[in-house]
N, C-alpha and C positions, 0 to 999 in steps of 0.2 A: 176698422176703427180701433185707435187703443186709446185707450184710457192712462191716464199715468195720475194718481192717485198722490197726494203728499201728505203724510203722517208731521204732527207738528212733533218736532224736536221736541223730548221729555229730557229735562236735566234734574239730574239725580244728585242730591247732596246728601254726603254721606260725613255723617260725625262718627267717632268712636266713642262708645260709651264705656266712660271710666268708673272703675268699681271704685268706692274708696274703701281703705284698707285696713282695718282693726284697729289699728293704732292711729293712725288720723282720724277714723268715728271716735276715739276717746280723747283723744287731744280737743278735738272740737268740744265735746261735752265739756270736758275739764275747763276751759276757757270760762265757760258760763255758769257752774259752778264755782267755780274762783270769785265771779262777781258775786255770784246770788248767794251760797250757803260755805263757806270757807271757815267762817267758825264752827258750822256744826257739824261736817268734815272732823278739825282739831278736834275736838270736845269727843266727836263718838269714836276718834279711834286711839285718842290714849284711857278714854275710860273703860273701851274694850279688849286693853292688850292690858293694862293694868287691874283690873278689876274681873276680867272674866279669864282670858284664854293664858296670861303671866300666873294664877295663883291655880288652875284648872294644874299645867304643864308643871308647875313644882311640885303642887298635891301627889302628880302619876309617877312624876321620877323619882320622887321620894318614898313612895310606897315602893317601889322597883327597886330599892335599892341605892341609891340617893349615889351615881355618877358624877363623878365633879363635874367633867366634861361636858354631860347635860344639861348641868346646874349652871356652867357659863354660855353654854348655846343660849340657855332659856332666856338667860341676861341680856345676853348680846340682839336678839330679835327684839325683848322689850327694849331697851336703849334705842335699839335703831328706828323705832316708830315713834320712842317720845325726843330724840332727836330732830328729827325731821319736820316735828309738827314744832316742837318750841326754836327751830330757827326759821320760822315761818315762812318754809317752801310753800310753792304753789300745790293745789289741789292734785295736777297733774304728775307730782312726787313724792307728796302723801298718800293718796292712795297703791299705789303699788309696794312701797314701803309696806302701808299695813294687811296688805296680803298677802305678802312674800314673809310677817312675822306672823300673820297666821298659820300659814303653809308651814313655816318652819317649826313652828310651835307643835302644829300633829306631826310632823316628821319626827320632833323630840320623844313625841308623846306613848310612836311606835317603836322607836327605836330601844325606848327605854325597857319594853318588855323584853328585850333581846338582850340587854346588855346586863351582866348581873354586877 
Protein backbone atom coordinates (compact mmCIF):
# COMPACT_ATOMS: atom_id res chain seq x y z
CA UNK A 1 0.00 0.00 0.00
CA UNK A 2 1.45 3.59 -0.49
CA UNK A 3 0.20 6.51 0.53
CA UNK A 4 1.05 9.64 -1.49
CA UNK A 5 0.30 12.46 0.99
CA UNK A 6 -0.25 16.18 -0.58
CA UNK A 7 1.27 19.06 1.30
CA UNK A 8 -0.88 22.21 0.27
CA UNK A 9 1.31 24.74 -1.68
CA UNK A 10 2.64 27.51 0.73
CA UNK A 11 3.29 30.75 -1.32
CA UNK A 12 5.51 32.97 0.22
CA UNK A 13 5.38 36.76 -0.45
CA UNK A 14 8.29 38.49 -0.01
CA UNK A 15 8.66 42.46 0.33
CA UNK A 16 11.81 44.20 0.81
CA UNK A 17 11.94 46.24 3.68
CA UNK A 18 13.22 49.68 2.85
CA UNK A 19 15.20 51.57 5.53
CA UNK A 20 14.54 55.13 5.00
CA UNK A 21 17.52 57.26 4.93
CA UNK A 22 18.54 60.26 7.26
CA UNK A 23 17.93 62.75 5.09
CA UNK A 24 14.26 61.60 3.86
CA UNK A 25 13.47 61.12 8.04
CA UNK A 26 14.31 65.01 8.04
CA UNK A 27 12.84 66.14 4.83
CA UNK A 28 9.66 64.44 6.04
CA UNK A 29 9.89 66.11 9.50
CA UNK A 30 10.86 69.37 7.78
CA UNK A 31 7.51 69.20 5.74
CA UNK A 32 5.49 69.37 8.90
CA UNK A 33 7.32 71.67 10.51
CA UNK A 34 6.97 74.07 7.73
CA UNK A 35 3.26 73.90 8.38
CA UNK A 36 3.25 73.80 12.09
CA UNK A 37 6.17 75.99 13.69
CA UNK A 38 8.22 77.89 10.67
CA UNK A 39 8.11 81.07 12.53
CA UNK A 40 9.53 79.79 15.61
CA UNK A 41 12.15 78.01 13.53
CA UNK A 42 13.02 81.99 11.99
CA UNK A 43 12.74 83.75 15.35
CA UNK A 44 15.02 80.95 17.31
CA UNK A 45 17.61 80.82 14.99
CA UNK A 46 18.42 84.37 14.11
CA UNK A 47 17.94 85.15 17.80
CA UNK A 48 20.49 82.40 18.46
CA UNK A 49 23.21 83.24 15.98
CA UNK A 50 22.77 86.94 16.73
CA UNK A 51 22.41 87.24 20.22
CA UNK A 52 24.23 84.04 21.62
CA UNK A 53 26.72 82.14 19.49
CA UNK A 54 27.67 85.77 16.76
CA UNK A 55 28.79 88.02 20.06
CA UNK A 56 29.94 84.52 22.15
CA UNK A 57 32.65 83.92 18.62
CA UNK A 58 33.66 87.84 18.43
CA UNK A 59 34.03 87.95 22.27
CA UNK A 60 36.82 84.63 21.80
CA UNK A 61 38.50 85.92 18.65
CA UNK A 62 38.97 89.20 20.00
CA UNK A 63 40.35 88.17 23.06
CA UNK A 64 42.76 85.94 20.79
CA UNK A 65 43.81 88.47 19.05
CA UNK A 66 41.24 89.99 16.89
CA UNK A 67 42.02 88.00 13.07
CA UNK A 68 40.45 89.78 10.51
CA UNK A 69 39.90 86.69 8.70
CA UNK A 70 38.00 85.39 11.69
CA UNK A 71 36.30 88.42 12.08
CA UNK A 72 34.84 87.89 8.43
CA UNK A 73 34.19 84.13 8.89
CA UNK A 74 32.24 85.17 11.98
CA UNK A 75 30.26 87.55 9.68
CA UNK A 76 29.81 85.45 6.81
CA UNK A 77 28.08 82.27 9.20
CA UNK A 78 25.90 85.01 10.81
CA UNK A 79 24.84 86.54 7.31
CA UNK A 80 24.35 83.21 6.05
CA UNK A 81 21.58 82.10 8.78
CA UNK A 82 19.89 85.53 8.91
CA UNK A 83 19.83 85.40 5.17
CA UNK A 84 18.21 82.30 4.74
CA UNK A 85 15.66 82.91 7.25
CA UNK A 86 14.65 86.63 6.00
CA UNK A 87 14.29 85.29 2.36
CA UNK A 88 11.85 82.92 3.77
CA UNK A 89 13.35 79.50 2.81
CA UNK A 90 11.55 76.55 3.91
CA UNK A 91 12.39 74.87 7.28
CA UNK A 92 14.09 72.27 5.41
CA UNK A 93 17.08 75.12 4.47
CA UNK A 94 17.03 76.83 7.49
CA UNK A 95 17.80 74.59 9.68
CA UNK A 96 20.98 73.30 8.19
CA UNK A 97 22.03 76.69 7.37
CA UNK A 98 21.76 77.36 11.28
CA UNK A 99 24.02 74.36 12.08
CA UNK A 100 26.53 74.60 9.65
CA UNK A 101 26.78 78.69 11.35
CA UNK A 102 26.93 76.94 14.51
CA UNK A 103 29.49 74.38 13.56
CA UNK A 104 31.43 77.16 11.96
CA UNK A 105 31.11 79.52 14.60
CA UNK A 106 33.17 76.72 17.20
CA UNK A 107 35.32 75.96 14.37
CA UNK A 108 36.15 79.89 14.49
CA UNK A 109 35.96 79.82 18.06
CA UNK A 110 38.98 77.02 18.03
CA UNK A 111 40.79 78.03 15.49
CA UNK A 112 41.17 81.32 17.00
CA UNK A 113 43.41 80.06 19.93
CA UNK A 114 45.86 78.84 17.18
CA UNK A 115 46.00 81.67 15.27
CA UNK A 116 47.85 84.68 16.84
Amino acid sequence: MTFITAQPRRSYHYHSATKKSLLSKFNAWAITEESDHHVAWVGAAITAMAAVFFPLTMTVVLLNGAAFGLIIAAMASLAAVVITNLAAMPVKLTIPFFVLGVLADLAIMITSFFIK
